[in-house]
C-alpha positions as CSV (number, residue, x, y, z in Angstrom):
1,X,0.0,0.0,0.0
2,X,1.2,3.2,-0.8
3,X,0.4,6.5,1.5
4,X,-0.6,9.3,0.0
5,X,1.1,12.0,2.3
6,X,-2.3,14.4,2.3
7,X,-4.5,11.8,3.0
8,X,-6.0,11.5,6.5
9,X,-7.4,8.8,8.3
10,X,-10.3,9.3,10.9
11,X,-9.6,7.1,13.7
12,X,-12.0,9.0,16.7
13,X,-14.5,11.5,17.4
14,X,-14.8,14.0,20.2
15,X,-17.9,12.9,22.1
16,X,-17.9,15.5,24.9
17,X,-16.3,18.3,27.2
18,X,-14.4,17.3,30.5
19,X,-13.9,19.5,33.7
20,X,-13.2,23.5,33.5
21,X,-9.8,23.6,32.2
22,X,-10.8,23.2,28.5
23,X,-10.0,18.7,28.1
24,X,-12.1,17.2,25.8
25,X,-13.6,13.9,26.0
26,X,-12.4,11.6,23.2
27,X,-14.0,8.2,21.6
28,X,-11.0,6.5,20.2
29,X,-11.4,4.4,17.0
30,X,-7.8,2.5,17.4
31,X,-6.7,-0.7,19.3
32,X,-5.8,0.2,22.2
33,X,-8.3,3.3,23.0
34,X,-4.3,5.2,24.1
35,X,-3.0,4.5,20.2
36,X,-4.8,7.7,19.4
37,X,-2.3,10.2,21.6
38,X,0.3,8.9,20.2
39,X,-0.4,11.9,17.2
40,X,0.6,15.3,18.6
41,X,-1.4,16.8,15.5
42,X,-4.9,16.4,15.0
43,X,-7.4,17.6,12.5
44,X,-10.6,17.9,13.2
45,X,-13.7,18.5,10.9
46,X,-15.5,21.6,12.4
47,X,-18.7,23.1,10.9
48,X,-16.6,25.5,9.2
49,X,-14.2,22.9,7.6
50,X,-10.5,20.9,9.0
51,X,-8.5,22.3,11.7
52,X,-5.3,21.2,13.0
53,X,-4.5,20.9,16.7
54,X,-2.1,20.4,18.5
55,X,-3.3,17.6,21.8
56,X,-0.4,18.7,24.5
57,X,-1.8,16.2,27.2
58,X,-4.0,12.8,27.0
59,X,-5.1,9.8,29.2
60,X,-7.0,7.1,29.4
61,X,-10.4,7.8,31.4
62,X,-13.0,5.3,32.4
63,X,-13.7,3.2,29.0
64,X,-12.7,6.2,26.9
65,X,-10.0,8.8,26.7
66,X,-9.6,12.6,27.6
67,X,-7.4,15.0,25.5
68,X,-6.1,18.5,25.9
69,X,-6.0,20.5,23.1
70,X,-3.1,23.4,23.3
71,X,-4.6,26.9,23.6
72,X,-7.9,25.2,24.6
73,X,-8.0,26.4,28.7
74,X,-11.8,26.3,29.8
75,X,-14.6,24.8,29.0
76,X,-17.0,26.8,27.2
77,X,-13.8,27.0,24.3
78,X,-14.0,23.0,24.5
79,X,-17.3,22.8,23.3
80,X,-16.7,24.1,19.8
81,X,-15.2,20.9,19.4
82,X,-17.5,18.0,20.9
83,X,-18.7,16.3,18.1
84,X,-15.9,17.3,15.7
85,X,-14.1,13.8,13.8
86,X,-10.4,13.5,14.7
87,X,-8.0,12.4,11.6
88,X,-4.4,12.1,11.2
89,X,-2.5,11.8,8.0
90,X,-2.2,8.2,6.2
91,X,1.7,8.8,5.8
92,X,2.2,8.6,9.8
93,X,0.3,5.3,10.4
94,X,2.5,2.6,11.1
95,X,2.6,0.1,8.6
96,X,1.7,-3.2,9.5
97,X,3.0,-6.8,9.0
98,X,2.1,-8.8,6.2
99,X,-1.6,-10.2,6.3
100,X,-2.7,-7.4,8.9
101,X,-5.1,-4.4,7.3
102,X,-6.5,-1.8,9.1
103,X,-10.2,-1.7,8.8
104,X,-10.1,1.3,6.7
105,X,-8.5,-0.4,3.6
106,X,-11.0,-3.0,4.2
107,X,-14.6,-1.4,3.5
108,X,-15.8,-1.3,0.3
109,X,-13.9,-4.4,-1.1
110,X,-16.1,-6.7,-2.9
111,X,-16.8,-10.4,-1.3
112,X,-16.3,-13.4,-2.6
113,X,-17.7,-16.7,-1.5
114,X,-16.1,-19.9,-2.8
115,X,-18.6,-22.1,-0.6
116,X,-20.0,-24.9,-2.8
117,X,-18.8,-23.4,-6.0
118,X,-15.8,-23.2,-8.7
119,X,-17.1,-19.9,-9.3
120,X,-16.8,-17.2,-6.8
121,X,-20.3,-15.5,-5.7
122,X,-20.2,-11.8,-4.7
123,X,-22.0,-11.8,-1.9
124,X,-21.3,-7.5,-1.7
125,X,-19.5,-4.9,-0.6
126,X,-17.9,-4.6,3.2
127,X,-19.5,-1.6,4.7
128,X,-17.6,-1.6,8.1
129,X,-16.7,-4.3,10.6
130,X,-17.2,-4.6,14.3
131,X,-15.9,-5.9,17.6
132,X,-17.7,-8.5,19.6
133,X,-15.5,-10.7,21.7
134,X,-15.3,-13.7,20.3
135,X,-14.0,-12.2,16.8
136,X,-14.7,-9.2,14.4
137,X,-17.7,-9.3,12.3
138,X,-17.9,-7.9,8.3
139,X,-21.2,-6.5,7.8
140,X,-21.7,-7.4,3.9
141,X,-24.5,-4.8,2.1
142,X,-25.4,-5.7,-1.3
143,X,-24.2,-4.4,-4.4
144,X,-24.8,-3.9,-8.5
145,X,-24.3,-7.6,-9.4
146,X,-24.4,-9.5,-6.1
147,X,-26.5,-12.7,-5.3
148,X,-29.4,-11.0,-3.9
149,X,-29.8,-7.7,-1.7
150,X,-29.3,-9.1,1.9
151,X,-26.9,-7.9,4.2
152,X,-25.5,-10.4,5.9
153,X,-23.0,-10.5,8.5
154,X,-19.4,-12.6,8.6
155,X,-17.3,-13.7,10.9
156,X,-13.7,-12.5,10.4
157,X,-12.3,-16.3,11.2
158,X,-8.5,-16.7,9.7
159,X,-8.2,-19.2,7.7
160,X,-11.5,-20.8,8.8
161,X,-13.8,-18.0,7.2
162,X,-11.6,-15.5,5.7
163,X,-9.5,-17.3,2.4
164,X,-7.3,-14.2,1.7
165,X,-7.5,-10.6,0.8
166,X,-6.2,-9.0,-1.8
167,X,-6.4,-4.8,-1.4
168,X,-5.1,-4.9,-5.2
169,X,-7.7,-6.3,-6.4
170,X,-10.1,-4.8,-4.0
171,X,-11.7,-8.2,-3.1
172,X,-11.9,-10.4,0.3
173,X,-12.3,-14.6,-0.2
174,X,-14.2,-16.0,2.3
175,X,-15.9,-19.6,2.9
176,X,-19.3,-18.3,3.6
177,X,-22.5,-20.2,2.4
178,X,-24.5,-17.8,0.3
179,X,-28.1,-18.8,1.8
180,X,-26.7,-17.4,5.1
């Protein structure tokens, strides 16, 4: 994969203010919740369009985290930002090992099932993925040309469920019976 150095990434959204002293209550998008202060630049999609800022202080708080933004010092500035999406460009992501994706470069690619047939069945597009324990979950939504217009949802199971992904391609394998 190659970066493009202007393109950013959304990885968490400011959900709230926190105390007087201007902190910010932050829903964190990575693994762990504390990945996210490790960016000492955030842009953040305001009303009025991106702004960078620069988070001088974070921490982890209850199940989320809570950031200070620099020049931010009470709490009626704060709240100019709850709500706001916090990005960070592609370029400063760390790249993973082989075989790992970040969900990002996942949705949108089509799927494929090779259950029961030579020839691979688009079952649709990913439109995101979520968490629940056990294992991550694809939620599949139908597309121009696929088998019928359920969604269905799909284990993310190595090697068991998932065959191989191929972001070239822009197409995930898995070994998923259609009627499901």
């Amino acid at each position: 994969m190659s970066a493009d150095k202007d393109r950013t990434i959304i990885l968490g959204r400011i959900s709230g203010v926190f105390g007087v002293k201007g902190w910010v209550k932050v829903w964190s998008f990575t693994e762990p919740l504390e990945r996210l202060l490790d960016y000492p630049v955030w842009s953040l999609r305001l009303p009025g369009g991106w702004e960078k800022h620069e988070v001088d202080a974070g921490q982890r708080q209850g199940k989320g985290l809570v950031a200070h933004l620099a020049g931010c010092d009470d709490r009626e500035l704060a709240r100019r930002f709850v709500q706001a999406e916090i990005a960070v460009p592609e370029a400063s992501m760390p790249r993973l090992p082989e075989g790992e994706y970040y969900w990002y470069q996942l949705e949108g690619l089509r799927v494929l099932s090779q259950a029961g047939s030579e020839t691979p069945i688009l079952l649709g597009v990913l439109g995101h993925l979520f968490e629940t324990g056990a294992n991550d979950v694809m939620v599949v939504q139908p597309c121009e040309g696929s088998i019928d217009g359920r969604e269905r949802m799909v284990p993310w199971v190595d090697a068991k469920v998932i065959l191989g992904v191929d972001l070239g391609a822009g197409e995930i394998r898995v070994d998923w019976d259609p009627t499901f």
